[in-house]
C-alpha positions as CSV (number, residue, x, y, z in Angstrom):
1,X,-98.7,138.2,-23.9
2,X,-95.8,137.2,-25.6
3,X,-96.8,133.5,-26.6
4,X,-100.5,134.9,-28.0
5,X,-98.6,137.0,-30.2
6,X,-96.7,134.2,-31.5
7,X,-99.2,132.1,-31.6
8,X,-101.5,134.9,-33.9
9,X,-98.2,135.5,-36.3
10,X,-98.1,131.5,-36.8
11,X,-101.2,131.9,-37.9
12,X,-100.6,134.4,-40.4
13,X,-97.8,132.9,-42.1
14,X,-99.0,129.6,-42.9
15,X,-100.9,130.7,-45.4
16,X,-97.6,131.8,-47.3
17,X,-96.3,127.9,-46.6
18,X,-96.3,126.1,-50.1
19,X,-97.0,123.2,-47.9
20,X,-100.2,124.2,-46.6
21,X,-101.3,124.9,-50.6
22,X,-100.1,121.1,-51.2
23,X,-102.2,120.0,-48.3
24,X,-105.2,121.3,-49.8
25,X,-105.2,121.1,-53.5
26,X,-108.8,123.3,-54.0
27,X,-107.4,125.9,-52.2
28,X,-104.4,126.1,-54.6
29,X,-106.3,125.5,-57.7
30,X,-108.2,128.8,-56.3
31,X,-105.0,130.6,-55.8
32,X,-103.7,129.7,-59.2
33,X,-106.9,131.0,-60.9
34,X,-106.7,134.4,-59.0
35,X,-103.2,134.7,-59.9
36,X,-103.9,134.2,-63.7
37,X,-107.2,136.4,-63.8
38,X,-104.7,139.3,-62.3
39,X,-101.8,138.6,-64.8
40,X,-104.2,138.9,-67.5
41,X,-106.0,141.9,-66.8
42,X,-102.5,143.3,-66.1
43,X,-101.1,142.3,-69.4
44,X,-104.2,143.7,-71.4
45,X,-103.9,147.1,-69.6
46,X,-100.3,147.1,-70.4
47,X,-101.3,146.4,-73.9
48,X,-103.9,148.9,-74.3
49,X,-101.8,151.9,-73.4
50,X,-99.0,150.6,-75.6
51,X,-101.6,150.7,-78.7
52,X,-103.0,154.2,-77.3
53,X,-99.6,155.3,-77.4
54,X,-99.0,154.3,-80.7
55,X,-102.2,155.4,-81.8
56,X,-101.3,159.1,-80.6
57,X,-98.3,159.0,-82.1
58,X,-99.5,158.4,-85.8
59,X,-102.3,161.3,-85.1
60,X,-99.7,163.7,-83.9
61,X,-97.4,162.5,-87.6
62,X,-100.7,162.7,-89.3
63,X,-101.5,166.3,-87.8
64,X,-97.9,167.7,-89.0
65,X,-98.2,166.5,-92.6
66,X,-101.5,168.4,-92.8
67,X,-100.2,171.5,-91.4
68,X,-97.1,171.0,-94.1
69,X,-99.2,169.8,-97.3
70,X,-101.6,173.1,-96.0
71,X,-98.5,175.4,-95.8
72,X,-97.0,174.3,-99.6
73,X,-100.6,174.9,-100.5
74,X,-100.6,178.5,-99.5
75,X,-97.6,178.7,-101.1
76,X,-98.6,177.2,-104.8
77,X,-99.9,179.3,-107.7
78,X,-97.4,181.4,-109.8
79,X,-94.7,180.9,-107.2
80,X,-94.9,184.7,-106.0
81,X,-97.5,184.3,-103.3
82,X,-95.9,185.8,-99.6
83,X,-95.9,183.7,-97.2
84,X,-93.7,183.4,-93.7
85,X,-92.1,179.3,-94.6
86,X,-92.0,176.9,-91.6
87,X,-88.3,176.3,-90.9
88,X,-87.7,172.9,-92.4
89,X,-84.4,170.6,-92.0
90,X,-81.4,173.1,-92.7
91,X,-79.6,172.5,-96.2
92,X,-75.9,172.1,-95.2
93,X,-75.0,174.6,-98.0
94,X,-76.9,177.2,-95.8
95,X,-75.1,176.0,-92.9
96,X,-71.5,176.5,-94.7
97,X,-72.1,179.8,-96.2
98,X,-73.4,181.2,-92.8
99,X,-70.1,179.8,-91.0
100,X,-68.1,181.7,-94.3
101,X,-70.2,184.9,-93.4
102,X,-69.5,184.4,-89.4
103,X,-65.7,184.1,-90.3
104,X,-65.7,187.4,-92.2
105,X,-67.4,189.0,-89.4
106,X,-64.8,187.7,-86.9
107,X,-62.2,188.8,-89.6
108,X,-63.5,192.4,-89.4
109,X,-64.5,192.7,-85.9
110,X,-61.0,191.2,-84.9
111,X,-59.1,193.7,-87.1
112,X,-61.0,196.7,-86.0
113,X,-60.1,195.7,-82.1
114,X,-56.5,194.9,-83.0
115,X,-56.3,198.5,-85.0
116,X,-59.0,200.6,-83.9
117,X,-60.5,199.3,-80.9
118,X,-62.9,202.4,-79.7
119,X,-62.7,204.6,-82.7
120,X,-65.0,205.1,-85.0
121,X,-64.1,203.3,-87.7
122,X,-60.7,201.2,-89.1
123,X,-58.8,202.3,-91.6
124,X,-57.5,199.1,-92.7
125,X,-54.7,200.2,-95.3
126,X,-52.8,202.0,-92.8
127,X,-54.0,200.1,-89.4
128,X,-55.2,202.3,-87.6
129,X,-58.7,203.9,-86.9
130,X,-60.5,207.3,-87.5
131,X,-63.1,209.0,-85.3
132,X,-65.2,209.9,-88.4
133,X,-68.3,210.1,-85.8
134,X,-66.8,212.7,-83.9
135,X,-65.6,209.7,-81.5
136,X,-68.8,208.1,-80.8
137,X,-67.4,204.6,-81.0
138,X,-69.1,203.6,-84.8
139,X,-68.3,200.5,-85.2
140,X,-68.2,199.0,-82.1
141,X,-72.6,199.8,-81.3
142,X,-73.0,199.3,-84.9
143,X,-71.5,196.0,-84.3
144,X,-73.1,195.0,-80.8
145,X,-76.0,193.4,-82.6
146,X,-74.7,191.4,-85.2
147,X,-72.2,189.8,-82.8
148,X,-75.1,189.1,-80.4
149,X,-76.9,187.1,-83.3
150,X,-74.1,185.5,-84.7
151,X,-73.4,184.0,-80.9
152,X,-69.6,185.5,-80.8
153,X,-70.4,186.3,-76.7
154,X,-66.7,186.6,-75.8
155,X,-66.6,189.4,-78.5
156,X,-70.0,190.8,-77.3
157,X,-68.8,191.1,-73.7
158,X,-65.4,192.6,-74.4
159,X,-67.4,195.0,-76.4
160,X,-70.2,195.5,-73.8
161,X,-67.6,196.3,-71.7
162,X,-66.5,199.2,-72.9
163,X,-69.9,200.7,-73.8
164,X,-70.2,200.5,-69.7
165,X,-66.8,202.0,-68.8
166,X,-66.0,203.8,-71.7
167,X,-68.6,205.4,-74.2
168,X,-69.2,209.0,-73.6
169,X,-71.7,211.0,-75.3
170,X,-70.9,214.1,-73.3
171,X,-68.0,215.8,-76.7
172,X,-68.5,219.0,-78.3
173,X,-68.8,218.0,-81.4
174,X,-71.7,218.9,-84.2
175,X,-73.2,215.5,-85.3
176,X,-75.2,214.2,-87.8
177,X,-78.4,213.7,-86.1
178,X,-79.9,211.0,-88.6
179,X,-76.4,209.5,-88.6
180,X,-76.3,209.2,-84.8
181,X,-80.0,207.9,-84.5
182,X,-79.7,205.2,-87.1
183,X,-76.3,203.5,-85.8
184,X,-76.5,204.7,-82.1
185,X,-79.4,205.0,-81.0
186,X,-80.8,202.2,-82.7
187,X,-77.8,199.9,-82.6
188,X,-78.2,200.4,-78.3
189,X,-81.8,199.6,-78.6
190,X,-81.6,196.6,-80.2
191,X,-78.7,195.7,-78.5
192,X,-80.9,196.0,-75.2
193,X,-83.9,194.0,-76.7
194,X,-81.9,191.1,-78.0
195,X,-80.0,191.2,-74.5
196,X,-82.6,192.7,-71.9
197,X,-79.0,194.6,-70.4
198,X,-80.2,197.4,-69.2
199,X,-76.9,199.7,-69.7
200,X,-77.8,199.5,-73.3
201,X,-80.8,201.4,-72.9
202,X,-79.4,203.6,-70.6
203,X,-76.7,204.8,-72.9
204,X,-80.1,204.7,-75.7
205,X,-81.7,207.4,-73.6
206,X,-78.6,209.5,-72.7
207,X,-77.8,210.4,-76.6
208,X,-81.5,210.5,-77.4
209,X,-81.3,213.4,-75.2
210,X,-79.1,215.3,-76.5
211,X,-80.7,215.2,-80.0
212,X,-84.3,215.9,-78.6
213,X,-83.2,219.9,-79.2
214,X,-82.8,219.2,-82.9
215,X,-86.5,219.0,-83.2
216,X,-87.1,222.6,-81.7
217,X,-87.9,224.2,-85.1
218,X,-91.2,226.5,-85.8
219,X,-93.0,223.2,-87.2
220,X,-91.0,220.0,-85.6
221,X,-89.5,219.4,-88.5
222,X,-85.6,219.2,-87.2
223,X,-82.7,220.4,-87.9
224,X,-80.0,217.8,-89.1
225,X,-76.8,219.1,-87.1
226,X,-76.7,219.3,-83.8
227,X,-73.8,219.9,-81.0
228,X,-73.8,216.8,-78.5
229,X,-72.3,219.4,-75.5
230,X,-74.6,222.2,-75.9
231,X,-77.4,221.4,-77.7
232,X,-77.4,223.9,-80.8
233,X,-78.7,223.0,-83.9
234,X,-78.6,224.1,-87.7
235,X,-78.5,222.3,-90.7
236,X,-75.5,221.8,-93.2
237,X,-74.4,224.9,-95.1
238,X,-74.5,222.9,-98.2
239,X,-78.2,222.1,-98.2
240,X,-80.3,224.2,-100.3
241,X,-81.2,227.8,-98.5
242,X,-80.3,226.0,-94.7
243,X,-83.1,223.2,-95.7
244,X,-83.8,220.2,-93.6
245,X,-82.7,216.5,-95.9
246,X,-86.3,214.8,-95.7
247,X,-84.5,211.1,-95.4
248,X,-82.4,212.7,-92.4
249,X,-85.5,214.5,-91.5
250,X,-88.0,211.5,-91.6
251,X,-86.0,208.5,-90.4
252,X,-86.0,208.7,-86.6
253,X,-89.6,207.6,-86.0
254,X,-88.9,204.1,-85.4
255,X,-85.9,204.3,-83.4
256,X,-87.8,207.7,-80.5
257,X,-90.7,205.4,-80.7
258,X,-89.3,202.1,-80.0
259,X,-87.3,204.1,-76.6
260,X,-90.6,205.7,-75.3
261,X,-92.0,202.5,-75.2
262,X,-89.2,201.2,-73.2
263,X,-88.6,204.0,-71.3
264,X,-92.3,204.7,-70.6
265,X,-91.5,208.7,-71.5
266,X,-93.7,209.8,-74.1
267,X,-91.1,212.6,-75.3
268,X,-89.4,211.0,-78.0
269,X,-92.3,209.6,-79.8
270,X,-94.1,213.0,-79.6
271,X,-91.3,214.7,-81.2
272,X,-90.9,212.1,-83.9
273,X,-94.8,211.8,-85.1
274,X,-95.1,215.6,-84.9
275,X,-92.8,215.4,-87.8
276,X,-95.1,213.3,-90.0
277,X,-98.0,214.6,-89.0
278,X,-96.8,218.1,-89.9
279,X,-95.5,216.5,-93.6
280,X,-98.9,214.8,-93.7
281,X,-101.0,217.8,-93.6
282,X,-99.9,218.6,-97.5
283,X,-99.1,215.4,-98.3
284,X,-99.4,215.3,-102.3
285,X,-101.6,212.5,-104.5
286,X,-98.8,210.8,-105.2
287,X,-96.8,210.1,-101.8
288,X,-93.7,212.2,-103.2
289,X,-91.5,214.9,-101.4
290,X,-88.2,216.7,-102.8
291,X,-85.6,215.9,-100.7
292,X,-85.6,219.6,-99.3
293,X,-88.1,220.9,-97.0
294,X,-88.2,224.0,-95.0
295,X,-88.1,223.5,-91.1
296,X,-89.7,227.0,-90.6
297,X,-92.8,226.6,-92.7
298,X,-92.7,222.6,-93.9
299,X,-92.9,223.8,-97.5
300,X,-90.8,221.6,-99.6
301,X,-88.7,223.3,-102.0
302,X,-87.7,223.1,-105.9
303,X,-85.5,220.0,-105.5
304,X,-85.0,216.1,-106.6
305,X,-87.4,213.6,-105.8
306,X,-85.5,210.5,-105.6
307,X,-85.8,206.9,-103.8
308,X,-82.2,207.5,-103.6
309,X,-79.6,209.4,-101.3
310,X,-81.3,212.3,-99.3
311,X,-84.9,210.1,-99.9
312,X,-84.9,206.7,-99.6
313,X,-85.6,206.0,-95.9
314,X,-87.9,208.2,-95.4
315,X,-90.3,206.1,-97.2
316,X,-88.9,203.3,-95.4
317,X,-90.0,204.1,-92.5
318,X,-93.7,205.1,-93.4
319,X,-93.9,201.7,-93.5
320,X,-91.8,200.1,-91.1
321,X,-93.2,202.3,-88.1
322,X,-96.4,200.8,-89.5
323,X,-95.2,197.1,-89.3
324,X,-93.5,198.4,-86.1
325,X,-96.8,199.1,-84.5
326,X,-98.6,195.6,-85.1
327,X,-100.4,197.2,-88.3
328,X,-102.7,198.1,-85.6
329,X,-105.3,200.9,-86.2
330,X,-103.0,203.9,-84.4
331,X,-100.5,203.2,-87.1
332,X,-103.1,203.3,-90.5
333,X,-102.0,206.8,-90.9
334,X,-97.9,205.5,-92.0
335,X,-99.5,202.8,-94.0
336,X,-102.1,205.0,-95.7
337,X,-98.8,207.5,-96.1
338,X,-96.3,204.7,-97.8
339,X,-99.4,203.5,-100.1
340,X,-99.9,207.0,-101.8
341,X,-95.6,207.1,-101.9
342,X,-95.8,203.8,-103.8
343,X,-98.6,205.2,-106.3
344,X,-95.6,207.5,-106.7
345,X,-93.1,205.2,-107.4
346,X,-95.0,203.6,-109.9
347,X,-94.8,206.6,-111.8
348,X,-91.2,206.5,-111.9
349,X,-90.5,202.9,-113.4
350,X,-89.7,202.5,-116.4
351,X,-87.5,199.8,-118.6
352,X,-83.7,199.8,-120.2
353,X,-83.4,198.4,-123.9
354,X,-82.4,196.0,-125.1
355,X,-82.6,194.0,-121.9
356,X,-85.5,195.4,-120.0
357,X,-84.0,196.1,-116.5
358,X,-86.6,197.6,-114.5
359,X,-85.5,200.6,-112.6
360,X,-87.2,204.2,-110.7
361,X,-86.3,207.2,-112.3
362,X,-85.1,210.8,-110.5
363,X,-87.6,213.4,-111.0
364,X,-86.7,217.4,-110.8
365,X,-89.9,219.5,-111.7
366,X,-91.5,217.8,-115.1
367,X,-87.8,216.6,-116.4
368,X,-87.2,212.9,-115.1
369,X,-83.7,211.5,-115.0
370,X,-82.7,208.0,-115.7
371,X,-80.4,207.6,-113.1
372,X,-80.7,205.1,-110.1
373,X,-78.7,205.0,-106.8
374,X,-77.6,201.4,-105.5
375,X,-78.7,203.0,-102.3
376,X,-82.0,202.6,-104.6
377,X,-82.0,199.3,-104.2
378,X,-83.3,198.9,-100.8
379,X,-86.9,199.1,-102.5
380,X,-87.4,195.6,-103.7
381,X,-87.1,194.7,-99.8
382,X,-89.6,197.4,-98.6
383,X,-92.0,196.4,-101.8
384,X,-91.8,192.8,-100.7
385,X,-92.6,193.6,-97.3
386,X,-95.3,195.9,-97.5
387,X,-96.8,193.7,-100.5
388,X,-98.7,191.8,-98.0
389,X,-100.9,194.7,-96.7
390,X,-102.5,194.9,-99.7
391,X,-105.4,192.6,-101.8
392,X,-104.3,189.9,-103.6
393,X,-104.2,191.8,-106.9
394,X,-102.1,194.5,-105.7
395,X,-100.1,192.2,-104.1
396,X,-99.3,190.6,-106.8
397,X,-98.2,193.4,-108.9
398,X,-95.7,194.7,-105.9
399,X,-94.0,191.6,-105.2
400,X,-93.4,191.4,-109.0
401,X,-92.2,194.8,-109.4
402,X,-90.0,193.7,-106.1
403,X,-88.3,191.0,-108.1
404,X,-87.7,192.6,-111.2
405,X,-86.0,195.5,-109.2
406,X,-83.6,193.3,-107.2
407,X,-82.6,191.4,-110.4
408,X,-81.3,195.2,-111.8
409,X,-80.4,195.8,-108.3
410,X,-78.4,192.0,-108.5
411,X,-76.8,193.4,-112.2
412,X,-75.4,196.3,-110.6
413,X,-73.0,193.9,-109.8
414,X,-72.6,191.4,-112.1
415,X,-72.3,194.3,-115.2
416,X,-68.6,195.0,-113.6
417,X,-65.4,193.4,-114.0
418,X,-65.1,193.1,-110.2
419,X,-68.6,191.9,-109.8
420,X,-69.3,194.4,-107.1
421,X,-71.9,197.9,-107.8
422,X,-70.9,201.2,-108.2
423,X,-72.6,203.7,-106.3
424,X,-75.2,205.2,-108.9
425,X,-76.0,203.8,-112.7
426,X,-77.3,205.6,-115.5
427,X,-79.5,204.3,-118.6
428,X,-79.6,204.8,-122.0
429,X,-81.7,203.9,-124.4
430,X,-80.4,200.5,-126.6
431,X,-77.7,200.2,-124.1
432,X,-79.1,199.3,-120.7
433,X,-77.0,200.2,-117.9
434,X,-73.4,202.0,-117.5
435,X,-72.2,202.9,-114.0
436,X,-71.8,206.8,-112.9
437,X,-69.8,206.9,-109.7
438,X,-67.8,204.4,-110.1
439,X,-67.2,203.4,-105.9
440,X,-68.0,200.8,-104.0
441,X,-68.1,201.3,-99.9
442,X,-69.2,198.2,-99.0
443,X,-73.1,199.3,-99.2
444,X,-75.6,196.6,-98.1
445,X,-78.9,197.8,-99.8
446,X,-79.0,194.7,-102.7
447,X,-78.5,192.3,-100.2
448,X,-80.9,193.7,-98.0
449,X,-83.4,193.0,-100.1
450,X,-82.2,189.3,-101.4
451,X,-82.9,188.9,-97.8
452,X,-86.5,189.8,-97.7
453,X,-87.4,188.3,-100.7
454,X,-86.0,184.9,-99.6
455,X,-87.6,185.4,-96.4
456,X,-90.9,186.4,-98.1
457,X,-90.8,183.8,-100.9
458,X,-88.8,181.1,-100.7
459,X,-87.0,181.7,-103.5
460,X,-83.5,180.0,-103.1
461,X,-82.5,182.1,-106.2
462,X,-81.6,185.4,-103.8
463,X,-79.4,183.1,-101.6
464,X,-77.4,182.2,-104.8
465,X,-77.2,186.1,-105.6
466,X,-76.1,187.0,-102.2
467,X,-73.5,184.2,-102.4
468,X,-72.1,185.5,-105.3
469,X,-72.2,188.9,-104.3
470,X,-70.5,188.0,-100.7
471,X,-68.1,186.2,-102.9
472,X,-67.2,189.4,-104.6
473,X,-66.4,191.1,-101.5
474,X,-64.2,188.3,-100.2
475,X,-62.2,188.5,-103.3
476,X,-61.6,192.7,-103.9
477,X,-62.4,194.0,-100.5
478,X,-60.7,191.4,-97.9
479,X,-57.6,192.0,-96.8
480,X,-54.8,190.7,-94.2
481,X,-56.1,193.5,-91.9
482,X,-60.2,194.1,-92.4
483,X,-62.3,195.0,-95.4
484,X,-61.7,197.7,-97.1
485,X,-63.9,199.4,-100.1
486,X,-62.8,199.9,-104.0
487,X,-62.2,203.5,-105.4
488,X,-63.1,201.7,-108.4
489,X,-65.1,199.0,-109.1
490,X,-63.8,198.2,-113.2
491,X,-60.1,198.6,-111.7
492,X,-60.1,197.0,-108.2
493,X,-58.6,200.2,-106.5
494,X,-58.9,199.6,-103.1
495,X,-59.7,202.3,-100.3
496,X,-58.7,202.9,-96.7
497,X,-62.0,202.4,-95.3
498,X,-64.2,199.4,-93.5
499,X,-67.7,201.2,-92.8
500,X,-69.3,200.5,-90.0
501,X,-72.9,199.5,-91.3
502,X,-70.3,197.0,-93.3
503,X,-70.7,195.1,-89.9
504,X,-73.8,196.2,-89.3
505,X,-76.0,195.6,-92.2
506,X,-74.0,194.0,-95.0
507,X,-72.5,190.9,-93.1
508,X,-75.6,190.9,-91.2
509,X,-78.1,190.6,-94.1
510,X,-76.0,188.0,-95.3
511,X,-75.8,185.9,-92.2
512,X,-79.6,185.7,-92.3
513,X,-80.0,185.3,-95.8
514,X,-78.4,181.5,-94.5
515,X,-80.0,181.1,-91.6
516,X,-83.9,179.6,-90.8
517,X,-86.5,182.3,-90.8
518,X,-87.2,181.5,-87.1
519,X,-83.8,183.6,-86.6
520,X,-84.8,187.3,-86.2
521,X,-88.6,186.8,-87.5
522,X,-90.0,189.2,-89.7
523,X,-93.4,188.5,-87.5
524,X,-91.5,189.8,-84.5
525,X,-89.1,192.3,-85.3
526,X,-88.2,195.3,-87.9
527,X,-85.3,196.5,-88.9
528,X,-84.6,200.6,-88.9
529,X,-82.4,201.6,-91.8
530,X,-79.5,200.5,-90.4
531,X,-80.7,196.8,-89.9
532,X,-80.7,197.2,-86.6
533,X,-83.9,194.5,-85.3
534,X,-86.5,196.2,-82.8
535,X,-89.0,193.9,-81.0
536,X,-93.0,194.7,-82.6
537,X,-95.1,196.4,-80.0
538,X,-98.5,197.2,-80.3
539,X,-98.9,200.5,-80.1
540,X,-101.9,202.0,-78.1
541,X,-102.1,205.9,-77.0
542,X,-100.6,205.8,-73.5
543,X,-96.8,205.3,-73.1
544,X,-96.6,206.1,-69.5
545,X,-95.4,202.3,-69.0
546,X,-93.2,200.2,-70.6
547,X,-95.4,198.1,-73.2
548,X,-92.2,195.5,-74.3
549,X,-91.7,192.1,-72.7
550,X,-87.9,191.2,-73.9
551,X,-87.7,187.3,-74.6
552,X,-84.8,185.6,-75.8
553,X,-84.7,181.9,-77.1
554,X,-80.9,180.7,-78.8
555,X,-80.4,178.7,-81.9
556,X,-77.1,177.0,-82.2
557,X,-75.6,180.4,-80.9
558,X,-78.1,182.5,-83.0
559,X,-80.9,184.2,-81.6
560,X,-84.2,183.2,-82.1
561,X,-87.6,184.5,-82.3
């Protein structure tokens, strides 16, 4: 057995001895020919998916200049058509002044946990903090958010850390209920959708409910005071005949709405939409409410209609719970709202000579007052966002009224000595504007909306006005231990205070107003009234689950998308 396998492998490997090939030279010339034939249908194979490749890859090149000569097109005309722009290679001006704004945040945020760390609010002057929130820890869930974004995660974790172990809603102590929903409530929600923790929408809940009593008045409407400890509620002695303020009155919708839907408990949107359903039921032609109305009977009363203090957000949010809800068809009601209330503004434009500012006008009975709020001056945002719901004609003529506001809006600061706005502005005929209260407190409504026009348009103008305006504040407001605001903004007087929505929404709206619009995306988040991002759900009519899926996606320590 053993030679016959030897004898059967000799036999196999002769035919891989060059000298049996030499021995018979047809058999090598056979060999040779195979070997050739192989090689070349090898090599043109080889060849053939090289050229495929390249062929795919000029298609795919070809494909993406389309899409980008079809998204300029969409975007040509008189230069004011909306449109979302594709992010395109970052200018490295963007990319410094974003770093500049990400340094003042860690300026601020540093100072306040050096001086204040758990209070309210810093008082930078004298370095130390106030609990101006009846200790509710302001600044620090104001904050959560815009630290998330701008990527500063050891900050965020020290500070997530003591919302776990150290916030505590349980204090008997009568607080603003629209104050506390804006910055706490909202601040935790969007906290927990940016983050998907789940001890931010814990905390979300526990406050909630313990403003849920507020709203158990005759007709929903709430009251706007309301003890966190035992659950009593009243509004503020000051308010005309113990009226509910319809902006405090009117701006909880998208922050109860946004926590039944990721709570799955169907409480806190009912108590919010009872609200505007009761207000909707004599709802007048032209969209505008005094910013006084009964909580007994839902009358309004004799009072001022303004887009200003006491009124502004209230339209707002007609239309931002509308965006909120995916435009969908259980939301038409907020948008059918906000479109009257803009019919209404229209009526209150008017122009300053010599120069032709454009600004809205108060309105008490018949007698119209030209006075304008910088709070005001959130409206070019919310006209430049809601623009787009309407026809092209109509569209038009709101984005345009959007941009002449924010360039009186922008003069608000460039008409004073410290190139930062007063609080309110009067006009008089042949001599434009003059400021009123002459304050500043660090507000952030102008650069809001140079934010959402940039986003909307494209416009690099509004980043070179918020440039100019964030240079103002670095100049009169920074100081060795914070930010603080001017008692005066012709003399420079400084104040004692760094507000918390200063970190919240000014520093914020500037950040983005530098970044891509892939960062926070207007088609998949809104901002409540203190810029505060919530995800977009579409709404439908049962809310006994949760209907958000949280995703996260980082850009160079920014969230995206």
């Amino acid at each position: 057995m053993a030679r016959s396998r030897s004898i059967s492998g000799s036999g196999v490997w002769k035919y891989l001895n060059p000298a049996y090939y030499l021995r018979r030279p047809r058999r090598l010339a056979l060999l040779f020919f195979l070997f050739v034939s192989v090689s070349m249908v090898v090599w043109d194979r080889m060849n053939l998916a090289r050229e495929h490749e390249v062929e795919v890859i000029k298609l795919t090149e070809e494909v993406l200049r389309l899409e980008q000569m079809l998204e300029e097109l969409r975007g040509v005309g008189d230069g004011k058509t909306l449109m979302t722009h594709k992010d395109v290679p970052e200018d490295p001006v963007d990319i410094e002044r974003r770093q500049k704004v990400k340094e003042a945040m860690i300026h601020a945020w540093s100072s306040y946990e050096k001086y204040a760390w758990g209070k309210d609010e810093l008082q930078p002057r004298t370095k130390d903090g106030t609990d101006s929130f009846g200790g509710l820890g302001a600044t620090m869930i104001d904050s959560l958010d815009t630290l998330y974004i701008m990527g500063l995660d050891e900050q965020f974790q020290k500070a997530r850390e003591w919302v776990a172990t150290s916030l505590d809603f349980d204090k008997d102590y009568d607080a603003s209920m629209f104050e506390t929903t804006i910055r706490v409530v909202g601040g935790l929600l969007s906290t927990y959708d940016l983050s998907g923790d789940k001890i931010f929408l814990e905390k979300a809940k526990d406050i909630a409910d313990r403003l849920l009593p507020a709203w158990n008045t005759p007709t929903g409407i709430p009251y706007n005071i309301i003890n966190l400890r035992s659950g009593s509620a009243h509004n503020p002695s000051w308010a005309a005949g113990g009226d509910s303020i319809l902006a405090d009155s009117g701006t909880e919708q998208l922050e109860f709405i946004a926590l039944s839907q990721r709570t799955g408990d169907p409480k806190y949107q009912q108590k919010v939409e009872k609200v505007i359903t009761e207000l909707n039921k004599n709802f007048p032609a032209d969209g505008l409410l005094p910013i006084y109305i009964n909580p007994d009977n839902a009358n309004p009363s004799y009072s001022t209609i303004t887009f200003g203090a006491m009124g502004d957000s209230f339209y707002e949010y007609l239309l931002k719970v509308w965006v909120q809800g995916n435009k969908t068809s259980e939301v038409k009601l907020y948008r059918e709202m906000w479109e009257k209330s803009m019919k209404g503004l229209l009526s209150l434009i008017k122009k300053s000579t010599p120069s032709s500012f454009t600004y809205i006008q108060e309105k008490n009975g018949n007698s119209y007052n030209d006075k304008m709020d910088e709070l005001a001056c959130f409206a070019p945002g919310m006209l430049a966002l809601g623009a787009s719901g309407y026809g092209p004609d109509e569209e038009k003529k709101f984005l345009t009224l959007a941009e002449e506001l924010a360039w009186t809006c922008y003069n608000f600061y460039q008409s004073t000595p410290t190139k930062l706005a007063g609080e309110n502005y009067y006009f008089s005929a042949g001599q434009d504007m003059s400021v009123g209260t002459s304050w500043n407190i660090l507000r952030p409504e102008t650069v809001e909306s140079l934010f959402y026009l940039w986003r909307l348009t494209g416009n690099k103008t509004y980043q070179e006005w918020g440039w100019n305006i964030f240079q103002a504040f670095e100049k009169n407001s920074r100081i060795e231990s914070g930010y603080v605001g001017l008692k005066d903004v012709n003399t420079g007087a400084k104040d004692n205070k760094m507000q918390s929505f200063f970190l919240a929404e000014t520093l914020k709206y500037l950040y983005l107003l530098f970044s891509p619009s892939s960062v926070i995306s207007l088609d998949e988040w809104v901002f409540n009234t203190e810029a505060h991002p919530l995800k977009i759900v579409a709404r439908n009519n049962d809310q006994r689950k949760p209907t958000i899926t949280l995703r996260q996606r980082r850009f160079g320590g920014e969230i995206k998308g």
